[in-house]
N, CA, C and O atoms as a GROMACS GRO file, in nm:
protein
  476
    1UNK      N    1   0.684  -0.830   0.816
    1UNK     CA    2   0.655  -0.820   0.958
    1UNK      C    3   0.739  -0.709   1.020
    1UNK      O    4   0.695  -0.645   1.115
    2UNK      N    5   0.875  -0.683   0.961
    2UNK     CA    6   0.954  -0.587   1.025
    2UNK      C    7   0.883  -0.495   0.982
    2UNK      O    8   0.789  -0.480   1.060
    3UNK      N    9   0.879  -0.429   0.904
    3UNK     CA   10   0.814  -0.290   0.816
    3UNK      C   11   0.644  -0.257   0.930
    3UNK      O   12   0.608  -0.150   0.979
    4UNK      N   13   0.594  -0.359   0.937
    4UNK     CA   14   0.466  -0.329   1.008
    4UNK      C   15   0.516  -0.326   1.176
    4UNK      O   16   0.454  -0.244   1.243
    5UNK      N   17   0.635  -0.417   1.264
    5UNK     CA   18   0.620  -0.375   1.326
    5UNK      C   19   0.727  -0.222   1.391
    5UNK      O   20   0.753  -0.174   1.501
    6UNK      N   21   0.757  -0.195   1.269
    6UNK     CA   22   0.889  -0.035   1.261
    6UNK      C   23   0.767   0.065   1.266
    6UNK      O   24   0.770   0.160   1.344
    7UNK      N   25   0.642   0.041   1.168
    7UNK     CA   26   0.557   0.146   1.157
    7UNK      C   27   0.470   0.158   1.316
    7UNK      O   28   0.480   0.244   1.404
    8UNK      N   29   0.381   0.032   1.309
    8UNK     CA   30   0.310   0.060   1.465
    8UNK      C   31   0.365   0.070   1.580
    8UNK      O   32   0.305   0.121   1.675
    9UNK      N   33   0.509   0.015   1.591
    9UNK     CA   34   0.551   0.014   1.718
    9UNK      C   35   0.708   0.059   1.700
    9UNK      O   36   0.779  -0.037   1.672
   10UNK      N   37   0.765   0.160   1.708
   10UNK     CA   38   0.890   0.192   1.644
   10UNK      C   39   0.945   0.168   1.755
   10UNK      O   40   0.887   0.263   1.808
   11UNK      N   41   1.020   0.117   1.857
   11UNK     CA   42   1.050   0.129   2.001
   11UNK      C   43   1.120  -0.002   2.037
   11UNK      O   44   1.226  -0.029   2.094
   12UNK      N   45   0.987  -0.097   1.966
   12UNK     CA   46   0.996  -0.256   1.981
   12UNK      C   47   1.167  -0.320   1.917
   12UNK      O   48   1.223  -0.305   1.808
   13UNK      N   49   1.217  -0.409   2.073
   13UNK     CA   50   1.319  -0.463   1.989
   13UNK      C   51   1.274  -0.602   1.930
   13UNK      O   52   1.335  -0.708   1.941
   14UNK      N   53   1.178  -0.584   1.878
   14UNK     CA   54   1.063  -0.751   1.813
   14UNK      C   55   1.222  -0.798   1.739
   14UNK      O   56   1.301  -0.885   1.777
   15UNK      N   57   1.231  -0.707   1.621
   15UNK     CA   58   1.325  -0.719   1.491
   15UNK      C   59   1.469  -0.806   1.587
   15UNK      O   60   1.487  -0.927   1.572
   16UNK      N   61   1.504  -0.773   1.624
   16UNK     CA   62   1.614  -0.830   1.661
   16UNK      C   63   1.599  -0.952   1.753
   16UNK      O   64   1.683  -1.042   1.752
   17UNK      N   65   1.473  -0.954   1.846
   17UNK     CA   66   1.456  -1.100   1.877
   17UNK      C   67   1.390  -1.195   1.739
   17UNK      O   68   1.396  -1.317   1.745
   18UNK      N   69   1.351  -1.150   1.659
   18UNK     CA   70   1.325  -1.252   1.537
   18UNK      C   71   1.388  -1.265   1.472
   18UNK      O   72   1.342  -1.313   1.368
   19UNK      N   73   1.528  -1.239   1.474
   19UNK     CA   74   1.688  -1.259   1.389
   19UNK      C   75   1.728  -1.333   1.440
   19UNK      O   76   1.807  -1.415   1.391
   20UNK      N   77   1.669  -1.331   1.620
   20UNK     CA   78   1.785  -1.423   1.673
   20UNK      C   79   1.714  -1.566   1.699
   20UNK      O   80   1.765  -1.672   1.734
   21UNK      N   81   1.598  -1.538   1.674
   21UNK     CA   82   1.488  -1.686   1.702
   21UNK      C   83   1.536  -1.731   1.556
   21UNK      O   84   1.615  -1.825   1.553
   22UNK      N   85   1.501  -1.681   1.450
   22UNK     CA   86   1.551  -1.723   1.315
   22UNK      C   87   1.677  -1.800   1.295
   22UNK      O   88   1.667  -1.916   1.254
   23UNK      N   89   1.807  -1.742   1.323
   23UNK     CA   90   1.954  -1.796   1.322
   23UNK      C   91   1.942  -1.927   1.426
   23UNK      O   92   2.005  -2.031   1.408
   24UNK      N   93   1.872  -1.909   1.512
   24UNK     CA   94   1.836  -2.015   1.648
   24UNK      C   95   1.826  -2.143   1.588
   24UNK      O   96   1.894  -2.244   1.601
   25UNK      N   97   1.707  -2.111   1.508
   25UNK     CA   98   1.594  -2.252   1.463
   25UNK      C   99   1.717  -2.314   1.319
   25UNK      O  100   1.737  -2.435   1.304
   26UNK      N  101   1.783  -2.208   1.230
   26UNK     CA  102   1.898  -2.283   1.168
   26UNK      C  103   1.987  -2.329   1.223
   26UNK      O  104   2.044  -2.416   1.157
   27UNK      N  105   2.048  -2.300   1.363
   27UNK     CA  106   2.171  -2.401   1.392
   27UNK      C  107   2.087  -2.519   1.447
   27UNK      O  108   2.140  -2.629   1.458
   28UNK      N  109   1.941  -2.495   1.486
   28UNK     CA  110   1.898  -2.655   1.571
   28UNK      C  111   1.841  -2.740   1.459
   28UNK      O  112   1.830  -2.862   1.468
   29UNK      N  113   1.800  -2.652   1.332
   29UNK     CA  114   1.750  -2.755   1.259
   29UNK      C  115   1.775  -2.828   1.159
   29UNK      O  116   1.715  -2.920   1.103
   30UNK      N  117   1.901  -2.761   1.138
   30UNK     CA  118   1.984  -2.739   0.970
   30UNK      C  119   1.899  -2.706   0.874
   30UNK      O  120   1.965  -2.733   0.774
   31UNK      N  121   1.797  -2.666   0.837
   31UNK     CA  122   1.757  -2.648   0.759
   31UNK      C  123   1.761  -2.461   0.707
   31UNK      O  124   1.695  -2.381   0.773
   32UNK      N  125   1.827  -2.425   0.612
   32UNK     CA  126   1.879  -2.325   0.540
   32UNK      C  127   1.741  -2.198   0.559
   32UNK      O  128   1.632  -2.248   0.530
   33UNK      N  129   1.735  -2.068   0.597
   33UNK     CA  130   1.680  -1.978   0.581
   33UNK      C  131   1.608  -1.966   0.420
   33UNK      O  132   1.491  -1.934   0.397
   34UNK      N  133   1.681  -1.991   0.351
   34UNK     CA  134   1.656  -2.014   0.157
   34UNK      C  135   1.565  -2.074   0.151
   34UNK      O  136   1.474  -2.026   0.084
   35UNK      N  137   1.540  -2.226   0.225
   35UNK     CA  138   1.454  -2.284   0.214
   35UNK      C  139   1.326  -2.274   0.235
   35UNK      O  140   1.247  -2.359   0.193
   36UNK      N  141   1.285  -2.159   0.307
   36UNK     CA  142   1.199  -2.077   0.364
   36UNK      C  143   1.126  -1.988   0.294
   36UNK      O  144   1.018  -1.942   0.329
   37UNK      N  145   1.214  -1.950   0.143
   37UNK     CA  146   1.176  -1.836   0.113
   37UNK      C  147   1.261  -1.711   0.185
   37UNK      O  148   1.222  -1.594   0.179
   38UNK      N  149   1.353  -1.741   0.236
   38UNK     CA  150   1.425  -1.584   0.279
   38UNK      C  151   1.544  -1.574   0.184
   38UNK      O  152   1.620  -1.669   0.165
   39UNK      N  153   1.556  -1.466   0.130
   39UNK     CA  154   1.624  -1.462   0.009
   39UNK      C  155   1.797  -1.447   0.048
   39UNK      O  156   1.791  -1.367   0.141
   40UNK      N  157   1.892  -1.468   0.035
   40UNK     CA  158   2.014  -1.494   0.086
   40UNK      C  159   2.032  -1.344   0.095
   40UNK      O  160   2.007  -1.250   0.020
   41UNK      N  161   2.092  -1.359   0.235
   41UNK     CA  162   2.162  -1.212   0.263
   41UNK      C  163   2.061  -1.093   0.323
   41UNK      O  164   2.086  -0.976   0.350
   42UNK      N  165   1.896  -1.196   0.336
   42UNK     CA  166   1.804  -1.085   0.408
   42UNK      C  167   1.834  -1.013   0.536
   42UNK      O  168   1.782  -0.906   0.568
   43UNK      N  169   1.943  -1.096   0.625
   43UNK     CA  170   1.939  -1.023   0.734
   43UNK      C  171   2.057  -0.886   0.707
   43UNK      O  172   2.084  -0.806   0.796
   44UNK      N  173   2.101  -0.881   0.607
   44UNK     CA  174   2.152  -0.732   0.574
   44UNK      C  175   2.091  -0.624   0.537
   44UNK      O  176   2.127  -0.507   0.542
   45UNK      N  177   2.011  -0.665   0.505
   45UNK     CA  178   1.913  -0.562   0.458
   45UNK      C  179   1.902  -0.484   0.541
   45UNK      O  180   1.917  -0.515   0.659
   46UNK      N  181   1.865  -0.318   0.488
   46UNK     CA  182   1.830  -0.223   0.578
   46UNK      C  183   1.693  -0.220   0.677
   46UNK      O  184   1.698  -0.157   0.783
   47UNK      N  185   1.584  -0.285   0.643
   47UNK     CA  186   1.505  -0.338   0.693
   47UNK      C  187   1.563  -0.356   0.858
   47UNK      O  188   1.520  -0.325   0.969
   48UNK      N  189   1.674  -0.420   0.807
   48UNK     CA  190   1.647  -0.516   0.992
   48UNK      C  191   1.804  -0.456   1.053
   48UNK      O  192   1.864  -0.543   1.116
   49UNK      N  193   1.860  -0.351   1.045
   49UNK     CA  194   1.922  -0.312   1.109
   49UNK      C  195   1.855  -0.221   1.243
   49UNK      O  196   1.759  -0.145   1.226
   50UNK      N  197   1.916  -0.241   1.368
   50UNK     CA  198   1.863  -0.185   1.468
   50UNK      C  199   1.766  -0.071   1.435
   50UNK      O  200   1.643  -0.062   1.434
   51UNK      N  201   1.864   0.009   1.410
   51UNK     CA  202   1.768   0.156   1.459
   51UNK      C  203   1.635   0.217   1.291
   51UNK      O  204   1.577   0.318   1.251
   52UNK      N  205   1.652   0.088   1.257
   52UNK     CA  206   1.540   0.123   1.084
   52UNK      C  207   1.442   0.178   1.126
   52UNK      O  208   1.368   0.131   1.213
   53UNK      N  209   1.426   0.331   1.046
   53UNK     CA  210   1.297   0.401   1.054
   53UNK      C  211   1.241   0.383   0.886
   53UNK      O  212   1.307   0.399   0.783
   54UNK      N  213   1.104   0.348   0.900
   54UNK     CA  214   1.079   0.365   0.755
   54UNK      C  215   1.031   0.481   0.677
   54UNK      O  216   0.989   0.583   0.731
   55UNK      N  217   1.038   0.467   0.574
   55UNK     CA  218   0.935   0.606   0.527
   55UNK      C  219   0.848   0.586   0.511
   55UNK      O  220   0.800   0.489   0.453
   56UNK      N  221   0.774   0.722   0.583
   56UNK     CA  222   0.613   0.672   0.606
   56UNK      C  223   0.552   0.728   0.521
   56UNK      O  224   0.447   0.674   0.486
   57UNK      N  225   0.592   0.854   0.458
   57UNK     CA  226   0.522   0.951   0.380
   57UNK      C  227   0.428   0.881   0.293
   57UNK      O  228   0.312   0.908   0.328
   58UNK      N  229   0.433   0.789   0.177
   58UNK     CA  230   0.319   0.762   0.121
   58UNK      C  231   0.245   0.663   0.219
   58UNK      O  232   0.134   0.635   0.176
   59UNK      N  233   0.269   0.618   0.308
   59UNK     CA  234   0.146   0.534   0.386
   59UNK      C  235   0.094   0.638   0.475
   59UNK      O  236   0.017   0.575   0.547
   60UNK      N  237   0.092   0.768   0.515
   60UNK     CA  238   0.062   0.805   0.563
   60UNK      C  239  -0.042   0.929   0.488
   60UNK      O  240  -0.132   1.001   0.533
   61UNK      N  241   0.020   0.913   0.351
   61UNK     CA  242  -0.089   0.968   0.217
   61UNK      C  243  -0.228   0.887   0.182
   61UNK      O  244  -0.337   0.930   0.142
   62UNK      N  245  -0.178   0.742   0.217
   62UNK     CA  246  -0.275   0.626   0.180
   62UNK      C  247  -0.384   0.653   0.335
   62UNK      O  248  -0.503   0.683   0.341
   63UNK      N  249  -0.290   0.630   0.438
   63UNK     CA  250  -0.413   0.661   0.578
   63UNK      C  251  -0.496   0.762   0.482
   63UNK      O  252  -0.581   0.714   0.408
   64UNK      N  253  -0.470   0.900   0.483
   64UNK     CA  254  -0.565   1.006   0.478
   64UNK      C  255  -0.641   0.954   0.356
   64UNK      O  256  -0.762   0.969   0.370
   65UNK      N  257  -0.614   0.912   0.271
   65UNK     CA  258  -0.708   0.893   0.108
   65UNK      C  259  -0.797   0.841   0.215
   65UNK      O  260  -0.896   0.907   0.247
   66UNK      N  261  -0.759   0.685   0.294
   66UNK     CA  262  -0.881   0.584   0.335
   66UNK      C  263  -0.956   0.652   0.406
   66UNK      O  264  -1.061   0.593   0.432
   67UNK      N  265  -0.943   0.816   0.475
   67UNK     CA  266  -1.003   0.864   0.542
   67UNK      C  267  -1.145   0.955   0.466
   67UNK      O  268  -1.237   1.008   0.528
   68UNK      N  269  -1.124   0.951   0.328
   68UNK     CA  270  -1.226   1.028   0.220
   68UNK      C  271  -1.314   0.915   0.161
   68UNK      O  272  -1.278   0.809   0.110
   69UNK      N  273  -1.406   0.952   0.176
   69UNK     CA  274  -1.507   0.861   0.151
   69UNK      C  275  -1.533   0.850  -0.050
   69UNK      O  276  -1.590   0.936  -0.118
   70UNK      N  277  -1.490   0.761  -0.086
   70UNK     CA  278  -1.449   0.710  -0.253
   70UNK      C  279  -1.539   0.676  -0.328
   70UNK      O  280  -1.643   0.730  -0.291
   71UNK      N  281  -1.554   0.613  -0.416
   71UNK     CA  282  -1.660   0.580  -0.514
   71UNK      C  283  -1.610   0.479  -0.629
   71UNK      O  284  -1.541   0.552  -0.700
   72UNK      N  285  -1.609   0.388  -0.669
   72UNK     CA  286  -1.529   0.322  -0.738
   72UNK      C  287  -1.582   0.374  -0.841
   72UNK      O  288  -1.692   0.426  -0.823
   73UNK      N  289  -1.515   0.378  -1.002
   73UNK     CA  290  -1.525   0.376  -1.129
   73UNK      C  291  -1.675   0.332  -1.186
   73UNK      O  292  -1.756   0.417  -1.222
   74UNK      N  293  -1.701   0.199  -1.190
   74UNK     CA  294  -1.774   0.159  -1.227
   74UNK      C  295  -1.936   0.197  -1.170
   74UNK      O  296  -2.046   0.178  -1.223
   75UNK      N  297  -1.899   0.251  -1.051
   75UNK     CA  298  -2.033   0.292  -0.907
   75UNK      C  299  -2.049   0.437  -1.019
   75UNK      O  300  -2.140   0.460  -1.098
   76UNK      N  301  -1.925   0.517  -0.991
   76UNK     CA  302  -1.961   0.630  -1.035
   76UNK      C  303  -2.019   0.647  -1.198
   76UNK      O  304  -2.114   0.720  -1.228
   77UNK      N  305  -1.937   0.561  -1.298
   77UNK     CA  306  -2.008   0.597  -1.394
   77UNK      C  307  -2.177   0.551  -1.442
   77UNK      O  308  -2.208   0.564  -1.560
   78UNK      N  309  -2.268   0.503  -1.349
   78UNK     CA  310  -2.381   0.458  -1.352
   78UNK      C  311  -2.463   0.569  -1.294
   78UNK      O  312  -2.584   0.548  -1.289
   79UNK      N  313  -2.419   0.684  -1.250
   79UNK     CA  314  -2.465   0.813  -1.236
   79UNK      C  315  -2.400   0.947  -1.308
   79UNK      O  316  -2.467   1.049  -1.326
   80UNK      N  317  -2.275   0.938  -1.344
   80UNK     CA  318  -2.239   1.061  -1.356
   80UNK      C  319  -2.292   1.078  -1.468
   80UNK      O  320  -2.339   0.984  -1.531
   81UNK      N  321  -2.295   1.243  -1.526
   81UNK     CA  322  -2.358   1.313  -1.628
   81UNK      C  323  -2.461   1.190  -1.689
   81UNK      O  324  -2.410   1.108  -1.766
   82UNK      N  325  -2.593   1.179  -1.656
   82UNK     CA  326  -2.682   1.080  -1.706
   82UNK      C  327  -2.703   1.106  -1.861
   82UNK      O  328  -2.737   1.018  -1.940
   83UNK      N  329  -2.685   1.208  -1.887
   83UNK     CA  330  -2.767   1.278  -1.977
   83UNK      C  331  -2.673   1.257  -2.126
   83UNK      O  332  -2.720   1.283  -2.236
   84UNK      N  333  -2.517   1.198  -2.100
   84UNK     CA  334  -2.452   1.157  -2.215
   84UNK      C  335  -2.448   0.962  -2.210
   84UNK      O  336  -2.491   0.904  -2.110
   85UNK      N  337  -2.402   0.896  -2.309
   85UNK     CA  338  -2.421   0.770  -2.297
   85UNK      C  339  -2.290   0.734  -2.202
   85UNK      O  340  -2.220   0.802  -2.127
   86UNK      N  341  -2.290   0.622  -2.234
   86UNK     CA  342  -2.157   0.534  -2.140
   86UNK      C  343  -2.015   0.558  -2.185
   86UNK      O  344  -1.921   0.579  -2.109
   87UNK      N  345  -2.010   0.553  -2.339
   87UNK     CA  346  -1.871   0.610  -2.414
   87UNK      C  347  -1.816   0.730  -2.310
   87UNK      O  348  -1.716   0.752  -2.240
   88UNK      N  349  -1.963   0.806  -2.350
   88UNK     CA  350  -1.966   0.968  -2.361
   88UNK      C  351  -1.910   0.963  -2.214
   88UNK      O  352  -1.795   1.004  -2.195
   89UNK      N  353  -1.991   0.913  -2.098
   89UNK     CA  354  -1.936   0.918  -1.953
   89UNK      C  355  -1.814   0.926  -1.887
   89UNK      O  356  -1.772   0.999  -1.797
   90UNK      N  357  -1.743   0.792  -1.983
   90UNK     CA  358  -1.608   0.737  -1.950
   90UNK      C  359  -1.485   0.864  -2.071
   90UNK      O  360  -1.362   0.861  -2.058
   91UNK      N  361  -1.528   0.922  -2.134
   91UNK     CA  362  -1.442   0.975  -2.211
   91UNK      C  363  -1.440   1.121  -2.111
   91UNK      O  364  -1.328   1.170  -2.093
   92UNK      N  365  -1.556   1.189  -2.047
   92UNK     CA  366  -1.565   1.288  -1.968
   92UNK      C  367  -1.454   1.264  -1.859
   92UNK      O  368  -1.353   1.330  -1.833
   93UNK      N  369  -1.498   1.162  -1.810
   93UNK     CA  370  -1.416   1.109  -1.684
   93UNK      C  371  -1.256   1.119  -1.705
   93UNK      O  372  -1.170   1.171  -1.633
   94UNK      N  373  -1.246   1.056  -1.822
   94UNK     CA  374  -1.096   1.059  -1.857
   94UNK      C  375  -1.030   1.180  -1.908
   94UNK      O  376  -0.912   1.211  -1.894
   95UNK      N  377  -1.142   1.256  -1.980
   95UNK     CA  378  -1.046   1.405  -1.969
   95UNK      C  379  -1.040   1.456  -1.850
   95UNK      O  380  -0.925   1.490  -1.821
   96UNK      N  381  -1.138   1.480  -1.751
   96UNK     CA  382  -1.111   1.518  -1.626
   96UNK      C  383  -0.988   1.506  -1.545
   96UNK      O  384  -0.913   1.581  -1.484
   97UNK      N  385  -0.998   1.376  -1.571
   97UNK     CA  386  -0.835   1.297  -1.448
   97UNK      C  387  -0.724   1.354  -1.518
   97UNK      O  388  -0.622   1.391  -1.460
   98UNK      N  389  -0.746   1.362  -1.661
   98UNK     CA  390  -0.599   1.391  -1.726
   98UNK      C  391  -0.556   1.549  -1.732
   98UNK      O  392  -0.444   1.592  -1.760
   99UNK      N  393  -0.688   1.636  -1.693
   99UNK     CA  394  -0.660   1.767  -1.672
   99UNK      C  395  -0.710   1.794  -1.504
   99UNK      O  396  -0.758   1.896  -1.453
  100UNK      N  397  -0.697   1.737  -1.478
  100UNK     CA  398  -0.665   1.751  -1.260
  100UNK      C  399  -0.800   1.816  -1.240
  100UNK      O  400  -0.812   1.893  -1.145
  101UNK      N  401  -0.920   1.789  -1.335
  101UNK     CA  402  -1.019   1.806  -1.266
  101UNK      C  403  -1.118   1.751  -1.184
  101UNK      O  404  -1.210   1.807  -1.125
  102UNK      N  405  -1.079   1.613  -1.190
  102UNK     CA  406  -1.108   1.490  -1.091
  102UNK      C  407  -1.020   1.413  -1.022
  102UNK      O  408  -0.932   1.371  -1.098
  103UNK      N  409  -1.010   1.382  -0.923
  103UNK     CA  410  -0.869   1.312  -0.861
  103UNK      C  411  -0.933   1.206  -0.870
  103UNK      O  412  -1.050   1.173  -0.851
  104UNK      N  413  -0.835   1.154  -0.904
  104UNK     CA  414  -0.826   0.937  -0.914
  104UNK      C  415  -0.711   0.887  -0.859
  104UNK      O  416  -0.601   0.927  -0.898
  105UNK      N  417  -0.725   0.780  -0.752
  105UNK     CA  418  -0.682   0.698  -0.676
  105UNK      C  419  -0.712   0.559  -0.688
  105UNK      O  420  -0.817   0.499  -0.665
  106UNK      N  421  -0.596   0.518  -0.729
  106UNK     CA  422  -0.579   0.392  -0.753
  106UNK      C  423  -0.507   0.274  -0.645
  106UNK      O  424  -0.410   0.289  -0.571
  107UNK      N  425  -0.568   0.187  -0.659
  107UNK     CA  426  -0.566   0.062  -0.558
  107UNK      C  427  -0.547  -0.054  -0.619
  107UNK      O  428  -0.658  -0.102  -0.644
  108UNK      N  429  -0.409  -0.162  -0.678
  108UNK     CA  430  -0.431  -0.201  -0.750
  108UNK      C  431  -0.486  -0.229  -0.908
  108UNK      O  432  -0.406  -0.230  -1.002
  109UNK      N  433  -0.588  -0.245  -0.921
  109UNK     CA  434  -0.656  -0.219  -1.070
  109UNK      C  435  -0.770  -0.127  -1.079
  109UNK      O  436  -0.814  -0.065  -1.176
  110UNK      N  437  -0.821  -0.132  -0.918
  110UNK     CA  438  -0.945  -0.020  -0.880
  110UNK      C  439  -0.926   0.092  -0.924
  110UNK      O  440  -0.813   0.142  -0.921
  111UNK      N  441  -1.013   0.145  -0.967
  111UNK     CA  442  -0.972   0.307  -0.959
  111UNK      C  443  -1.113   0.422  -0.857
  111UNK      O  444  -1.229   0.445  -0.891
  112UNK      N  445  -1.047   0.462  -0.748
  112UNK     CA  446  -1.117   0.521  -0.691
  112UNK      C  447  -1.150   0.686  -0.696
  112UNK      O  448  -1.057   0.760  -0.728
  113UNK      N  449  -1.256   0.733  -0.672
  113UNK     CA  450  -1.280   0.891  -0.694
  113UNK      C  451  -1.340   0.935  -0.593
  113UNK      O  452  -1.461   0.916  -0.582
  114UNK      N  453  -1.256   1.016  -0.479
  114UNK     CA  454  -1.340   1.090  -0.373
  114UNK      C  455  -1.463   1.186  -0.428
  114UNK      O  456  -1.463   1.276  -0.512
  115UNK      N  457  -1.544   1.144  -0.366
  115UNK     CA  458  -1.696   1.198  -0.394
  115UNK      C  459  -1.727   1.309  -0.380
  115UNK      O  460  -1.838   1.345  -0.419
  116UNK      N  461  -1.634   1.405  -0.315
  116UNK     CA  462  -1.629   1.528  -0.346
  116UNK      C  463  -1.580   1.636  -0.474
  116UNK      O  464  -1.593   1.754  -0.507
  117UNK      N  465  -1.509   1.496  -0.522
  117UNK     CA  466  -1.455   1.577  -0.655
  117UNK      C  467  -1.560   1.499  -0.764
  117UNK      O  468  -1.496   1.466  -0.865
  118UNK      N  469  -1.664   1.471  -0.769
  118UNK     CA  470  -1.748   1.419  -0.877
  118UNK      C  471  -1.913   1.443  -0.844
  118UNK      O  472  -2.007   1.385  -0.898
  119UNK      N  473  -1.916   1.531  -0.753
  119UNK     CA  474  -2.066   1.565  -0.711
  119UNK      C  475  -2.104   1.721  -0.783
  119UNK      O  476  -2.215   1.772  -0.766
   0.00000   0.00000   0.00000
């Protein structure tokens, strides 16, 4: 929640009223932050010191990818080069990516291919 609200709203003192609602609800409830799932010693973290800026650089690599219109793996190889079999497709594909003649973007296990680099 800190990280998302450092990115959309860098300004917000959210972070520090939810340290202090947090520490709040342990002295009224006794019940341990740990118990929660907050891992001992989270509020040291750099995360939640006042002035935390994050790095945005690869989420701001990821904005622009989501901004190129993609093609998943499996979409694309049911068209590309028709004219070799399925081996043949997926072995093209894979020399490509491995010599930077197709860009591949990956999402998890997805593997995505802007449609400009496979038309």
């Amino acid at each position: 929640m800190r990280f998302l609200f450092a990115r959309i709203y860098p300004g917000s003192s959210w972070s520090e009223e939810m340290v202090n609602l947090l520490q709040s609800f342990v002295r009224r409830s006794g019940i341990p932050l740990v118990a929660m799932g907050f891992p001992e010693g989270w509020d040291e973290e750099l995360i939640w010191r006042r002035n935390y800026e994050p790095d945005l650089h690869d989420y701001k690599v990821i904005d622009h990818i989501n901004q190129i219109e993609c093609i998943t793996q499996p979409k694309l190889l049911e068209t590309f080069h028709p004219e070799r079999d399925e081996r043949g497709r997926k072995d093209l594909l894979r020399y490509l990516v491995k010599n930077k003649g197709v860009f591949l973007h990956e999402t998890g296990e997805t593997k995505y291919y802007p449609t400009f680099s496979v038309q």
